[in-house]
N, C-alpha and C positions, 0 to 999 in steps of 0.2 A: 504493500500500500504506500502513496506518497504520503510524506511527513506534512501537515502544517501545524498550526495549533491548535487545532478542532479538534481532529484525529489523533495525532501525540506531540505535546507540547512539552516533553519532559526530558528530550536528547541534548547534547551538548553541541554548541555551534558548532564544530567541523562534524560532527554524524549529520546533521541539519541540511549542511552545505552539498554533503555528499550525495545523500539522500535525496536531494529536490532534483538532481541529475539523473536519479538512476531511472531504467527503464519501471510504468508505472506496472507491479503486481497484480495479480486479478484474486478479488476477494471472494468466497465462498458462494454461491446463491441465497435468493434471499433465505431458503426452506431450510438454508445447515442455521439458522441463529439455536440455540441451545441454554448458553451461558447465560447464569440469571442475571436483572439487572441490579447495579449498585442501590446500597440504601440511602437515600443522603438523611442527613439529619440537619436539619436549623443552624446555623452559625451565628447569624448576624445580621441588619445592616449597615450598607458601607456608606451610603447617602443620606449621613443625617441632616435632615430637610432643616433645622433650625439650627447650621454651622456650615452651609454651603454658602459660598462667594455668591455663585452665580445661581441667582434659584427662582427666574421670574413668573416660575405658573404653580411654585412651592410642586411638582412632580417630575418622576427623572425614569426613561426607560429604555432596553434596550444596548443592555452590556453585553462590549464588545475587548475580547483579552487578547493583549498580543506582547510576547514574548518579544519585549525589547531587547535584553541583557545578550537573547542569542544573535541579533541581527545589528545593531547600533551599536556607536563609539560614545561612551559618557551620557547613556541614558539616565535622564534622571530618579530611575529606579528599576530594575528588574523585570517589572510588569508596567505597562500600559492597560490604562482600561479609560474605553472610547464610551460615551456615554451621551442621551441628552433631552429635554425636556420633549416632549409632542407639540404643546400647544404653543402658537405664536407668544414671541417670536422659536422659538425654541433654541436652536444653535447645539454646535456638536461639543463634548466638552470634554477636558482628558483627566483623567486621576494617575496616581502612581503612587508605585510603592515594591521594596525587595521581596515582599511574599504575599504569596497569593491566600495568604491569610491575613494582611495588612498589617500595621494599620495603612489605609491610603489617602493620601495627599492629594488635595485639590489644586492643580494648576493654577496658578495665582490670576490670567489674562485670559480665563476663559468666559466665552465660547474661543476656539479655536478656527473655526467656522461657523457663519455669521448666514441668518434670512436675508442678507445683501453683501454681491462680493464684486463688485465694479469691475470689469462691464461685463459681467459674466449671465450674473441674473441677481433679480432684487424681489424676493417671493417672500408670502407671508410666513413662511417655517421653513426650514431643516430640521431633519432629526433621523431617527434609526440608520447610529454609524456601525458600519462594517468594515473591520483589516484584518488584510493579509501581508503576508510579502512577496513580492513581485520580484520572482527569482530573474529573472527577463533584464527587468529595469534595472533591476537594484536598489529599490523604494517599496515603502511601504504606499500602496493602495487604500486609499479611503473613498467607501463607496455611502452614500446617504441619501435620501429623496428631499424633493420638495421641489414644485410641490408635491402632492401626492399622487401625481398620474406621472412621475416621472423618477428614475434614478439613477444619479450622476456619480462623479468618483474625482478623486484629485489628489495629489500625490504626493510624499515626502519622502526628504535622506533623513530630518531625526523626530519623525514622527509629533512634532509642535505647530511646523510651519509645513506650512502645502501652500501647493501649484495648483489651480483651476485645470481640471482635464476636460472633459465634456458631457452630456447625457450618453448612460448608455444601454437602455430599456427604456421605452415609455409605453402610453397607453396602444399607440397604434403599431407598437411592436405584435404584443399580445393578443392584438383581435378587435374585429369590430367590436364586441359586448364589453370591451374591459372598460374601469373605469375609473382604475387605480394602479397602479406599479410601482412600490412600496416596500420597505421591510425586506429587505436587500439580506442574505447570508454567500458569500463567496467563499470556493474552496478550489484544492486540487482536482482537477476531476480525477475517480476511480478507473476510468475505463482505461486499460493500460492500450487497447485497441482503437480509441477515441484520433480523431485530430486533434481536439479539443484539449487543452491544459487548463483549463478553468472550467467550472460549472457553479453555478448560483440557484439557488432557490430563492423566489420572491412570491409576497402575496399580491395574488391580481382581484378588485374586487371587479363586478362583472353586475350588465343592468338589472339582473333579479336579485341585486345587494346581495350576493354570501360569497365570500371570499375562499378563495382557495389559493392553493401552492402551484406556481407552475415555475418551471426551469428554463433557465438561457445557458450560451455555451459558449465556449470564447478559445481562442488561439492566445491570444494574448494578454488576458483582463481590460481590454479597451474595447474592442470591437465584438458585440455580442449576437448572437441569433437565436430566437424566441424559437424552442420545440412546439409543435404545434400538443395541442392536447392539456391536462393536468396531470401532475406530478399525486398530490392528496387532495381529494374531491373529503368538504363536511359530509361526515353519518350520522347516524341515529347518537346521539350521545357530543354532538358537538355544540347544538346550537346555534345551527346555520353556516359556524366560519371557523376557520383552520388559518393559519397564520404565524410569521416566526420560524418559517422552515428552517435547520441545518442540516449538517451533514454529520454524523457521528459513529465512530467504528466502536466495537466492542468484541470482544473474546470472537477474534478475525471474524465478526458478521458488520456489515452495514447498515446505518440505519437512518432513515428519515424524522427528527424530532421536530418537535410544533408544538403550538399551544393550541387551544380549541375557545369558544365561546363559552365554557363551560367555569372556564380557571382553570385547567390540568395543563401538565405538558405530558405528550403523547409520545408514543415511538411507533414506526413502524419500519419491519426492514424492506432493506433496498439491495436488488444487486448492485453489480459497479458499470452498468452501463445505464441506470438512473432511469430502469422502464417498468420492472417486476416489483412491486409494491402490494407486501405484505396487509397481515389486521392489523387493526390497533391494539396497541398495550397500553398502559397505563406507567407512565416512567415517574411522575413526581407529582402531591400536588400538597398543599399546606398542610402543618402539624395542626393547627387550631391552638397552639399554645401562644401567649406573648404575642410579639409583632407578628407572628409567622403564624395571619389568617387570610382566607380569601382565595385571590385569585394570585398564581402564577404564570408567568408567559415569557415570551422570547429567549429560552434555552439556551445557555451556553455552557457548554463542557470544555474541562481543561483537567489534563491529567497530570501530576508531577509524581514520579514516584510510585507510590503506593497508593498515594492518595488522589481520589477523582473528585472536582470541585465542579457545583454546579450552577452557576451565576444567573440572575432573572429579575425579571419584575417582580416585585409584591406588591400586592394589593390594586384598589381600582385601574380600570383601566385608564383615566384621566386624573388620577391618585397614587399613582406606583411610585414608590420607591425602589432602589437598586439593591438586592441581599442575594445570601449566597449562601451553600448547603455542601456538605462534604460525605465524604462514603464514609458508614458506620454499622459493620456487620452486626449492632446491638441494637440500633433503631430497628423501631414498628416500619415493616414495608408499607407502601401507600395497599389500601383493599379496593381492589377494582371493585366497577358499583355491580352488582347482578343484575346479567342483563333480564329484561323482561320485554319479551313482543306482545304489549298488549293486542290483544283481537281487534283487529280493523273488521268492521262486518256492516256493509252498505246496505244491507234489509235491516240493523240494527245497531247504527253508528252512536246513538247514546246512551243505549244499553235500557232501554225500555223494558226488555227480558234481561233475566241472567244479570239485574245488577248486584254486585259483592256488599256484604252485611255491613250496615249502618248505612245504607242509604236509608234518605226519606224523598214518596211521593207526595208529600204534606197533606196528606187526602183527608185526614179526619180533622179535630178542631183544635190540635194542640202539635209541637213539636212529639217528636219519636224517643224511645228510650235512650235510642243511641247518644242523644245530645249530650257531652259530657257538663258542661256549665254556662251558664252565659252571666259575663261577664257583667257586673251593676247588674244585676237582676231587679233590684228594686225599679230601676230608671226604665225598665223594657217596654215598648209598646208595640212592640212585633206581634200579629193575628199570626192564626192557620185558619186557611177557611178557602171555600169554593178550591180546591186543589192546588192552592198555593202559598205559599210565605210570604206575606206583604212587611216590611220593615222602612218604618218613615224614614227620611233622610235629616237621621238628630243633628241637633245644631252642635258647631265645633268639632272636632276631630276624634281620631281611634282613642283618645286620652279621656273623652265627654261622651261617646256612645255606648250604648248596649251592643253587647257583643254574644250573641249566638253560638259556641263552639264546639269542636269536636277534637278531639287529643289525635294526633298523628300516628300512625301508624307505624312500627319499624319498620325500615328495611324500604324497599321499592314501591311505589303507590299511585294510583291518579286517581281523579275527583274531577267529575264536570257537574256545571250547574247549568238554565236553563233561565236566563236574566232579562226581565223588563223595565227600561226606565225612561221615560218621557223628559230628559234634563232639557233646561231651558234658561237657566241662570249660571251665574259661575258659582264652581264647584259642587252643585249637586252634581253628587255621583255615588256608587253603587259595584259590586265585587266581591271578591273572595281576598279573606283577608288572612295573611300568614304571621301568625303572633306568639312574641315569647314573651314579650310586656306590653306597657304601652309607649318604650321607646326601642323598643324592638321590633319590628313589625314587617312583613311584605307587602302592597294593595297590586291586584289586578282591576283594571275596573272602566267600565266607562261612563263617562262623566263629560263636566263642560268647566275648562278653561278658556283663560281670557281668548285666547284664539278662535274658542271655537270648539265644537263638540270634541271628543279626543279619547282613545285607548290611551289608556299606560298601566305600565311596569313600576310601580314604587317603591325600594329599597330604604327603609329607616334605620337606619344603626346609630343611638346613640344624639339625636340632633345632626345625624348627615343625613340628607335625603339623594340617593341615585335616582335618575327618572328616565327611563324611556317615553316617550311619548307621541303619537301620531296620531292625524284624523282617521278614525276609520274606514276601510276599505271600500267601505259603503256606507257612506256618506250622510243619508238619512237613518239609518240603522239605530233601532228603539230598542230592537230585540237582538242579543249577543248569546252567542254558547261558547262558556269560559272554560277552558280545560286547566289541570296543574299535574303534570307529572313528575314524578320523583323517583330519582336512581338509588336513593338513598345518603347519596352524598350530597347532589345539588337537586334544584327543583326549577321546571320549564312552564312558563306559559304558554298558550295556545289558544286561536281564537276561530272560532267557525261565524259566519253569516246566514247560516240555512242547515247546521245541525245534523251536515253530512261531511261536511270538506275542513278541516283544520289544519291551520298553518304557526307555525311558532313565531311570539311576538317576546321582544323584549329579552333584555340579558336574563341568564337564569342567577337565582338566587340561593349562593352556597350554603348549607346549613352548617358550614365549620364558621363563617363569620358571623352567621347569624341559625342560632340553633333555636330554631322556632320550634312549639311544642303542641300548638292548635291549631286550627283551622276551620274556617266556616264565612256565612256572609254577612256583609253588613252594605250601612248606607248610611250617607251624613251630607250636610249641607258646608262643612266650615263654619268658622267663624265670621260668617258676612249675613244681611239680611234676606239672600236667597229664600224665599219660598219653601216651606217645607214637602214636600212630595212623595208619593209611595215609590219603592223600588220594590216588582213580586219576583219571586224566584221559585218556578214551576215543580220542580225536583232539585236535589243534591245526590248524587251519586257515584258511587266507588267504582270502579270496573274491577269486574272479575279475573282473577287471571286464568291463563290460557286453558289450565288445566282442569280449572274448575268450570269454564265456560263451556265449552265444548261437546262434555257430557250434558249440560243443564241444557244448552240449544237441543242437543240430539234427542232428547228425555221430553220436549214440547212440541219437536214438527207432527206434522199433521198427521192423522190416521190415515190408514192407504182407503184410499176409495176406488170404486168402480166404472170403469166405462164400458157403453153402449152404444149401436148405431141403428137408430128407426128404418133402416135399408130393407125397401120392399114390405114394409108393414101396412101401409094404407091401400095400396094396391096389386101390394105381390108383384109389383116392378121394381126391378132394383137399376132404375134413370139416374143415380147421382143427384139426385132430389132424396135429403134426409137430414135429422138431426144426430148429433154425435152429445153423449148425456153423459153428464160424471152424479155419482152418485156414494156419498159420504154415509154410510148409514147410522154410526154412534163411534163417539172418540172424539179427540183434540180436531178444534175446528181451522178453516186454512182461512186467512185472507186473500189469496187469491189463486184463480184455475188458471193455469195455461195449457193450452190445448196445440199440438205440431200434427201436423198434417208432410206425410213423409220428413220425418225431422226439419221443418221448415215450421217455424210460428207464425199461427194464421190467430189465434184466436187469445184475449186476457180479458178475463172476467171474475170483477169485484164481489168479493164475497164479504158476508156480513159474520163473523165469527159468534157463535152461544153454543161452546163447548157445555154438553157433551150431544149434543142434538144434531141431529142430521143436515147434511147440505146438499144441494143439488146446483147443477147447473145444465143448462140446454144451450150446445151452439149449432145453429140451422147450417145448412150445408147445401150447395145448389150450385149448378151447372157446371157437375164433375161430366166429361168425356167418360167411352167407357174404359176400365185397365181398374189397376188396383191399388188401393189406398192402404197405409199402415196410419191409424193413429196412435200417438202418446199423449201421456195427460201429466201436468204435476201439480202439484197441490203444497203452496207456501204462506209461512205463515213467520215470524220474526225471530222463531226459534230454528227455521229452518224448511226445507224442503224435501218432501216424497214424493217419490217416483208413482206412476202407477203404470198398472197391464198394459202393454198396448192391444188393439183389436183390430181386424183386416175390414176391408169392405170391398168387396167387387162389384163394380159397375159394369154391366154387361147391357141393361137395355135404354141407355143412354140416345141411343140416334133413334128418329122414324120406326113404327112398327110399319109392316108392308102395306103400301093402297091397293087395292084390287081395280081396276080399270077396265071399263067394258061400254058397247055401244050402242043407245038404248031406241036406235034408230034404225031400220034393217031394208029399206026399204031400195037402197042403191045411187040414188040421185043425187048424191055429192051434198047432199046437204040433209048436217045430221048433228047429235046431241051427244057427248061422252061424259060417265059418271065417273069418279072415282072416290072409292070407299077406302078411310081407313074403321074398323070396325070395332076394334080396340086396342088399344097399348099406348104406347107415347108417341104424342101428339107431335104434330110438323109444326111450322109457324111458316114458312113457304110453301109452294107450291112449281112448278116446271114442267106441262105438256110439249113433248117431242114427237116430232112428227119424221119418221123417216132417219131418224138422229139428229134430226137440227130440231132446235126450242122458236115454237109458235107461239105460246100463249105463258104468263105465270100471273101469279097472285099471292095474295100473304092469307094465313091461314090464323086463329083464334086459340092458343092449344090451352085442352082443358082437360088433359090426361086423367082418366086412359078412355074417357069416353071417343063415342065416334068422331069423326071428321069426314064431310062430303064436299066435293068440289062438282060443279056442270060447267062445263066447255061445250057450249056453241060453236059448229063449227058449216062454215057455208062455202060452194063452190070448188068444192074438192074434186081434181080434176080426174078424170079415165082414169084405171089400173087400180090397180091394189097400195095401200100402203098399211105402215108398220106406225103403232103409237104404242109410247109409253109416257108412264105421270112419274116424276121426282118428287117426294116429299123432303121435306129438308127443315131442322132446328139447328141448334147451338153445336150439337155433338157428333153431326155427320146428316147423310141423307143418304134416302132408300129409295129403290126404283122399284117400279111397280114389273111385275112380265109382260110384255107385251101383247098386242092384239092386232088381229088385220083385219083392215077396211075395204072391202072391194064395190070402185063405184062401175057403174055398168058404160058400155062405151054410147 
């Protein structure tokens, strides 16, 4: 593998020098990784926000280590660590120090790089630095964005003072959809087969907003080209966004590290041609002890020695400070959350059957047992009644309301409600609320801010308020379906408009920084003269998990029922004129019939469910040709769907029964009268007299199967000799000729 300081940061300058020359090694596939990962344990931080020089947004993120001592003459310390706030102005900033346990020293003139560098560009921020050493140049590489659809680089001999280089990713590198190119990690590339000596991971955010990892590639570290495709696409358990990519080796396997929306930093492996991308593992995320709660992100590994150090953000993401974590075979490993796939089931997306215990349909006139407390019970004026939870919207805040609740569950969980609320003022608003006090707290909720009606995300810790917030997806939206899912470690919001389609809003909320113990709904006005107004909430309910749901859907679909085909019952003609009849006779009732006509659905009809009672259903059937019919029937209901029998049906007297034709005139004289009889069976609706084989006369006929059918043809001036007639009957399904007859007129 090649050396830098991602990978191993622990060799002495000439193994370094050597190293960066030799032919690149090919590292194992992604399938050999084995080797468990390190424990880190809590160290420190290294950015204390009330003793930093340069500290203009009071947050710092996005450490960047580079091994001075091995590459520089009279570094001012050992270690370089590149650093710098996000929010304007931001600026890139350096620390030092002889060990990568510090203490580290804040560069006295920083930033180092400045949101204006004459005449290069003058933007509202810089930030997230990245070095290398640019074995090539013989400088160190500093790569950073700003703004955020773009990431540049600029170079130094002693890593204080830089050279302006150029952009070298931006948005329209990556793709029409990107909309961001950001969060810069540069390395050697692995592929010893590669052109390429550089490769980078960056986050691209992209116009459906959720960020993912994609790779550039570089001969040089200047001139780069965008792979097409992503490097880590977010999954189930990220929260929309993936971000922070590096490159890190471990007991000879490769691996791709990131943070996620969640707060974790991730792994997964990679081979060394940066295509074969492993699942996720769970590599670090807070102790919950002391400073070291929350969210972690932007990874960086550096190994000296024995020892593996793990440098990152703590805490908010517009709140982080800069800390770091070391390998400790005595620390608690992080516990991955268990996974849970809750049941997605679009005949029963909010779990109307099969919801998991402590739900309430609020059906009767009071709250359910399950309620563990509500909170000021004295102050409560929340009803149960007509099927739902009405809770006025109390004046002032989660600190002044009644609160409703239910004790959290261990371990993995979700909970949707089923929310209405007419806001019209500012801050009525209405949600599920996540509480450990009354300055502890989570709100989902929609409501109405100065702006305008509004979803949000509200994070209380303590007198800090985090918010996400946006107008709803739909815009007039009175009625919202709130979901909360929980891995155990953190917990997701989620918002449906129509109680079938959910989509995740809002950062999730860690339960190591804020260890919430209830949950349930509420409603409040603030503290302003808003109007007091009801918010109802339909249901509360747990989803089942898969295990439990599965059986309990299969234990309620519908009884098997019976079908039938009225084929040839009214006439003993089997014309494709018939009804096809399902027939339920006692058992779980279905809400609805579908009926296939050669596996083809032709027919859905609503059925009225009053288990255990019979159902029926009749679908008419008409103008089959003749040949042969299979039908199938199912019978579904929200637990689920039953097959039923299929049954044949052959249509055999679908076309014309025969006409009889004859001449009821005998007399010779060319002028004469022709009958023709259909006497029974199914009916024509045309008619066609042939004379000779060419068509003389037709007409439309009345059918009124199986009764008769008579037609008269007059016929005048029929010339000497004999001729030949016959009559075509003719419907929907074919037509029948009659046999023929001869005319013989006299000369």
């Amino acid at each position: 593998m090649p050396t830098n300081r991602r990978i191993r940061a622990t060799l002495a300058t000439a193994a370094l020098a050597a190293l960066a020359l030799a032919p690149l090694a090919s590292a194992p596939p992604a399938a050999a990784a084995a080797e468990p990962f390190p424990t880190f344990a809590y160290e420190g931080v290294i950015t204390d926000k009330d003793r930093m020089i340069y500290n203009p947004t009071n947050e710092f993120i996005f450490p960047s280590v580079f091994h001075a001592g091995a590459h520089l003459e009279n570094p001012l310390g050992e270690w370089y660590l590149y650093l710098a706030p996000h929010d304007a102005p931001a600026g890139i900033m350096l620390m030092y120090a002889d060990s990568l346990d510090g203490p580290w020293t804040e560069y006295e003139a920083n930033p180092i790089i400045a949101s204006e560098w004459s005449p290069h560009y003058d933007v509202s921020h810089v930030s997230s630095p990245d070095v290398i050493w640019n074995e090539e140049a013989g400088e160190i590489f500093l790569y950073f964005h700003g703004e955020n659809s773009v990431t540049r680089y600029a170079s130094s001999s002693d890593g204080v003072h830089f050279d302006y280089g150029d952009i070298v990713v931006s948005n329209a590198m990556g793709g029409a959809d990107v909309t961001e190119t950001s969060y810069a990690r540069v390395f050697e590339h692995p592929d010893p087969d590669s052109a390429s000596r550089y490769g980078m991971f960056y986050m691209a955010n992209f116009t459906d907003n959720h960020r993912r990892i994609k790779l550039a590639e570089s001969v040089d570290g200047i001139t780069w080209t965008v792979r097409d495709g992503t490097v880590v696409e977010p999954e189930t358990g990220d929260s929309g966004n993936v971000s922070g990519g590096n490159l890190w080796e471990w007991g000879d396997q490769l691996y791709v590290i990131y943070h996620n929306s969640t707060g974790n930093v991730m792994a997964r492996t990679i081979d060394p041609t940066l295509t074969d991308v492993g699942p996720a593992k769970l590599l670090h995320r807070s102790s919950g002890t002391g400073e070291d709660v929350g969210r972690v992100a932007a990874p960086e590994i550096v190994e000296q020695g024995d020892d593996v150090y793990l440098f990152y953000e703590s805490g908010d993401r517009l709140g982080a400070t800069i800390a770091y974590a070391k390998n400790d075979p005595n620390a608690e490993p992080p516990v991955e959350p268990e996974p849970v796939d809750w049941p997605v089931d679009p005949a029963n997306p909010v779990f109307d059957h099969c919801a998991a215990d402590g739900s309430d349909e609020f059906s009767g006139d009071a709250l359910s047992a399950d309620w563990d407390r509500v909170v000021r019970a004295d102050a409560a004026r929340h009803t149960v009644g007509d099927g739902a939870l009405t809770i006025p919207t109390y004046a002032g805040g989660v600190a002044a309301a009644s609160l409703p609740q239910q004790a959290l569950p261990e371990g993995p969980w979700q909970l949707t409600t089923k929310l209405h609320i007419d806001v019209s003022q500012r801050f009525q608003q209405a949600g599920l609320l996540l509480y450990a006090s009354d300055t502890v707290y989570g709100k989902f909720d929609l409501g109405q801010a100065t702006s305008g009606k509004t979803l949000e995300v509200v994070r209380h810790l303590n007198g800090n308020n985090r918010q996400d917030t946006a107008a709803p997806a739909v815009p007039e939206a009175d009625t919202v379906w709130l979901r909360l899912t929980s891995d155990g470690a953190s917990i997701q919001s989620s918002v449906s408009y129509d109680g079938t389609a959910f989509s995740d809003y809002g950062r999730p909320f860690s339960l190591v920084e804020t260890p919430f113990t209830h949950v349930g709904p509420y409603a409040f006005r603030g503290a302003t003269g808003a109007a007091e107004i009801p918010a109802t909430f339909e249901w509360f309910r747990w989803s089942p998990r898969p295990e439990a749901y599965e059986p309990c859907m299969a234990a309620g679909a519908p009884a098997e029922g019976v079908l039938s085909s009225t084929s040839g019952w009214e006439t003993g003609l089997d014309d494709g004129r018939f009804d096809v009849r399902m027939n339920l006779w006692w058992g779980t009732n279905a809400s609805v019939f579908r009926l296939y006509e050669n596996d083809a659905l032709i027919e859905t009809v609503q059925l009225e469910p009053a288990s255990p009672d019979a159902q029926t259903a009749s679908v008419p059937i008409a103008g089959r040709v003749n040949g042969t019919y299979v039908y199938r029937g199912e019978l579904v209901n929200a637990y689920g769907t039953t097959a039923l029998a299929p049954i044949t049906v052959e249509v055999t007297d679908a076309a014309p029964a025969r006409p009889a034709l004859r001449n009821l005139d005998w007399d010779d004289d060319g002028d004469l009268t022709l009958q023709a009889n259909l006497w029974w069976g199914t009916n024509a609706s045309s008619w066609e007299l042939r004379q000779d084989g060419s068509a003389i006369a037709s007409g439309s006929l009345e059918p009124a199967t199986p009764s008769a059918q008579r037609v008269e043809i007059p016929i005048t001036g029929l010339s000497p000799g004999a001729h030949v007639f016959t009559i075509v009957f003719t419907n929907h399904a074919g037509s029948t000729e009659s046999k023929p007859i001869k005319v013989v007129v006299a000369d």
